[in-house]
C-alpha positions in Angstrom: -18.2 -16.2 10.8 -17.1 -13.4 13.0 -18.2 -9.7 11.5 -17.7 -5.9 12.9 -21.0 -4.4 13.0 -21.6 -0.2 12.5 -20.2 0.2 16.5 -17.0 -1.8 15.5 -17.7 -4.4 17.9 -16.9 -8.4 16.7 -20.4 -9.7 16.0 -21.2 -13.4 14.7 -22.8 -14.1 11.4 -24.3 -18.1 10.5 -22.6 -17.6 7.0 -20.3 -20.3 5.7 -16.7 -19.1 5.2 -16.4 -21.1 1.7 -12.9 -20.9 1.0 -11.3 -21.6 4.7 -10.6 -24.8 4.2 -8.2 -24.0 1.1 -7.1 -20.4 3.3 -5.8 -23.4 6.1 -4.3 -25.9 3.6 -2.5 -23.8 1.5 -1.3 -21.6 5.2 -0.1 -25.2 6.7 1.8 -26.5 4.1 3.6 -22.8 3.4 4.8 -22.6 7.0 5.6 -26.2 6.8 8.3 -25.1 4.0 9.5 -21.9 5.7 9.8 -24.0 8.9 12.6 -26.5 6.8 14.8 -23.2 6.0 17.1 -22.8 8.9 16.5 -21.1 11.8 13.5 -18.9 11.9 10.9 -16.8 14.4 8.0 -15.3 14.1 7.8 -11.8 15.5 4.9 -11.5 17.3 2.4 -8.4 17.9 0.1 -10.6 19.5 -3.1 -9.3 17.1 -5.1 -11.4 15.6 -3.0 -12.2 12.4 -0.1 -13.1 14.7 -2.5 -15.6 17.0 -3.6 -17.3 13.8 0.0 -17.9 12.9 1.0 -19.2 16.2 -1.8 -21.4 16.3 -0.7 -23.0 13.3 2.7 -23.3 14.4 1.6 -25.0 17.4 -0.7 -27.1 16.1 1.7 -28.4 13.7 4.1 -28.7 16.3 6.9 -26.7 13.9 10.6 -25.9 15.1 9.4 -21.8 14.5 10.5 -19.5 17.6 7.9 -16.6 18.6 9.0 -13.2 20.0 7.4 -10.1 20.5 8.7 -6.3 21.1 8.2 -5.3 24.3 8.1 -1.4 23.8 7.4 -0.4 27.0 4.3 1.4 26.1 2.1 -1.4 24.7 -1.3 -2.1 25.9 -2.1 -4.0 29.1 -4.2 -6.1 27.2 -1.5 -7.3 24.6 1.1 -8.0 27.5 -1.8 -10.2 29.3 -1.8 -11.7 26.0 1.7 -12.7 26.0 0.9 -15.1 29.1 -2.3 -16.3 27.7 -0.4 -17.3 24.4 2.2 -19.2 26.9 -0.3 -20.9 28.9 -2.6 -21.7 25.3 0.1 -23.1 23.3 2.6 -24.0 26.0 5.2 -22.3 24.1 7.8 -19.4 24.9 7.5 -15.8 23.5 10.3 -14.4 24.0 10.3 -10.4 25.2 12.9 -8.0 23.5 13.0 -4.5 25.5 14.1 -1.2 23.9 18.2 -0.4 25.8 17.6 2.0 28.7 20.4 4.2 27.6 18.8 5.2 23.8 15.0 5.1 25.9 16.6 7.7 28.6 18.2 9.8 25.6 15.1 10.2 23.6 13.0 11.3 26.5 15.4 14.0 27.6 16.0 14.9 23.7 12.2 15.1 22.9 9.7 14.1 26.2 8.0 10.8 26.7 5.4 12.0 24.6 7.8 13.7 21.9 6.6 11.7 19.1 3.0 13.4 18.9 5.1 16.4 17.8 6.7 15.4 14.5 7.0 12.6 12.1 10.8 12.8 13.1 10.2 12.8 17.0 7.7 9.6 16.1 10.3 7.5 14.0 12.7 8.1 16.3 10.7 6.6 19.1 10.0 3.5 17.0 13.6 3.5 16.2 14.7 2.9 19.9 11.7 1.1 21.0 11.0 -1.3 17.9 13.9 -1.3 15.3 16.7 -1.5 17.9 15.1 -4.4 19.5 14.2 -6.4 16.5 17.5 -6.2 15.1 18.7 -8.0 18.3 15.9 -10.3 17.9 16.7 -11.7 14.1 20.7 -11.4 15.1 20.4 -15.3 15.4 17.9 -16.1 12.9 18.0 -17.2 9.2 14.5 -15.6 8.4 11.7 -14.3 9.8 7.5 -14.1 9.8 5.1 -11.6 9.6 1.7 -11.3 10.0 1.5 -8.6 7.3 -1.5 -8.2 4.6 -1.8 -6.2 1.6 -5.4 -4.9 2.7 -3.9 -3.1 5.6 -2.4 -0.1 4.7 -1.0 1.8 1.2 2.4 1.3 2.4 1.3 -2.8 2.2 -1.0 -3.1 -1.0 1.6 -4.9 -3.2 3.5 -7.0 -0.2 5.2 -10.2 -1.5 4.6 -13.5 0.4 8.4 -13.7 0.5 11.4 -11.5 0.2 14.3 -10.0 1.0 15.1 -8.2 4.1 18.1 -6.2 2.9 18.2 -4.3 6.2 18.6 -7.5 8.6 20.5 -9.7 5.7 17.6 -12.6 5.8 14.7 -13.3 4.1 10.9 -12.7 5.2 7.9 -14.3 4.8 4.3 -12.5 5.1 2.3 -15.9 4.7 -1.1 -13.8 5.1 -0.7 -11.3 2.8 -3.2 -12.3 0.4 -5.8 -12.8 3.5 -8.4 -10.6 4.7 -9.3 -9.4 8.1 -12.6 -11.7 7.6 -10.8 -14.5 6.5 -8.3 -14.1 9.6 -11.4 -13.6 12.1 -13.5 -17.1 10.4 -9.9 -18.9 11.3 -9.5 -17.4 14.9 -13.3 -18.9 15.6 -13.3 -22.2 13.6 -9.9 -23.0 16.0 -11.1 -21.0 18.7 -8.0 -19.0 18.7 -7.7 -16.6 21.7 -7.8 -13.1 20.8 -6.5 -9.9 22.3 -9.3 -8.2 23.8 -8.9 -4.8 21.6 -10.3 -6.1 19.3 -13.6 -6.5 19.8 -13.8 -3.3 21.1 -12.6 -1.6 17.7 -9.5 -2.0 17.8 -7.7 -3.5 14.7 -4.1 -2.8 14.1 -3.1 -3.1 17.5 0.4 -1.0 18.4 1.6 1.0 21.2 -0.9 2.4 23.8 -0.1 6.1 22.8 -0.5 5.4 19.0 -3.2 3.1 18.5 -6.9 4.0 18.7 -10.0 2.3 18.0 -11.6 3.0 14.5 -14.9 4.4 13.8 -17.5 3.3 11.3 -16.6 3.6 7.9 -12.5 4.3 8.4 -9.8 2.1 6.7 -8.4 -0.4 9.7 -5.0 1.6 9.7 -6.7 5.0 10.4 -6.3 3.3 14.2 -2.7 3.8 14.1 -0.9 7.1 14.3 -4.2 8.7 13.6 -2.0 12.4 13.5 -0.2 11.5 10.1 -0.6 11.3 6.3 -1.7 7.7 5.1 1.8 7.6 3.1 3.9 7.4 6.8 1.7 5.0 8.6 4.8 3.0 9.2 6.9 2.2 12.4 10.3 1.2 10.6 9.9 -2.4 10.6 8.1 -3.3 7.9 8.9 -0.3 5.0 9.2 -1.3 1.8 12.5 0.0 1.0 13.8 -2.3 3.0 12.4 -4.8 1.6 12.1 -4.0 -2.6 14.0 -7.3 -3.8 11.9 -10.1 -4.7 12.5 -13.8 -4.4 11.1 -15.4 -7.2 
């Protein structure tokens, strides 16, 4: 099984991951379902969690579309991984791009590096860099999939499997939200899954270049991302919870 040791560095442990087997099943045969509701994507980050699901959707061969936001800003890493998923899977990730008009007014409104500044400067930059672009993504789709888990952050620790996305008027599915960043890992080796390299250098909630650092021994994975802020804000816009309070039983 794939570890971090004390440097953060991915490390390989003979261990037996005992409940993988059941982890894949049980992952199959949900994506399986979601994959009979309509028309649906997976949005795409291209971190580990998002590699396992496209793996699956691959190998499976399921009708799911992949897309990713393409900020502007991410890492050149992640965008060599948007080839490498391509040429692995022989599949298309489609690229959504923030609108050159709202980029060019936020720079001019609060710098290209504005968002270090304030909480507001920093949503805003999501706003027109991520939100904008993934509501033109999911215009077309039914529902969508995320590669959410409740062990990521506080904003995530009681994240349904499936609900309702109130802002985009479909529904979502977070199929790993009960997995953990092991149990992710022990999949992306046993199916040799290819992996952003960020990753094993410390990196584990991958986001934009700017906002995403390595984390060091002994922090909580999301202390990589927007490193400035409280725990409590640690969230770009696309995945907050009031967007997303109504259950589907």
């Amino acid at each position: 099984m794939i570890l971090f040791d004390n440097s953060g560095e991915i490390t390989r442990n003979e261990a037996t991951h005992e409940e993988l087997p059941l982890l894949i099943k049980r992952l199959e045969a949900t994506l399986r379902a979601i994959s009979k509701e309509g028309s649906v994507a997976l949005a795409s980050s291209l971190s580990a969690e998002d590699m396992v699901l496209t793996d699956v959707i691959a190998r499976l061969g399921l009708p799911i579309e992949i897309f990713t936001l393409q900020t502007g800003r991410l890492h050149a890493e992640t965008v060599t991984m948007i080839e490498r998923t391509e040429v692995r899977y022989g599949l298309k990730v489609h690229q959504f791009e923030p609108e050159a008009g709202a980029l060019a007014d936020f720079v001019v409104t609060h710098g290209l590096n504005g968002f270090y500044e304030s909480l507001e400067a920093r949503r805003a930059c999501c706003n027109v860099r991520k939100m904008a672009p993934l509501a033109r993504a999911l215009a077309d789709y039914d529902a969508w999939i995320t590669g959410q888990r409740r062990d990521q952050s506080l904003t995530r620790d009681h994240l349904s499997e499936r609900e309702q996305d109130s802002a985009h008027k479909l529904v979502k599915y977070n199929p790993l939200a009960a997995w953990t960043w092991l149990d992710v890992l022990a999949y992306a080796e046993h199916f040799q899954v290819p992996l952003n390299p960020l990753h094993a250098r410390g990196y584990v909630s991958i986001g934009c270049d700017p906002c995403t650092r390595a984390i060091r021994p002994g922090e909580h994975p999301r202390d990589g991302r927007w490193w400035w802020e409280n725990a409590d804000t640690k969230e770009c816009g696309l995945h907050q919870n009031d967007h997303n309070k109504e259950a589907i039983a």
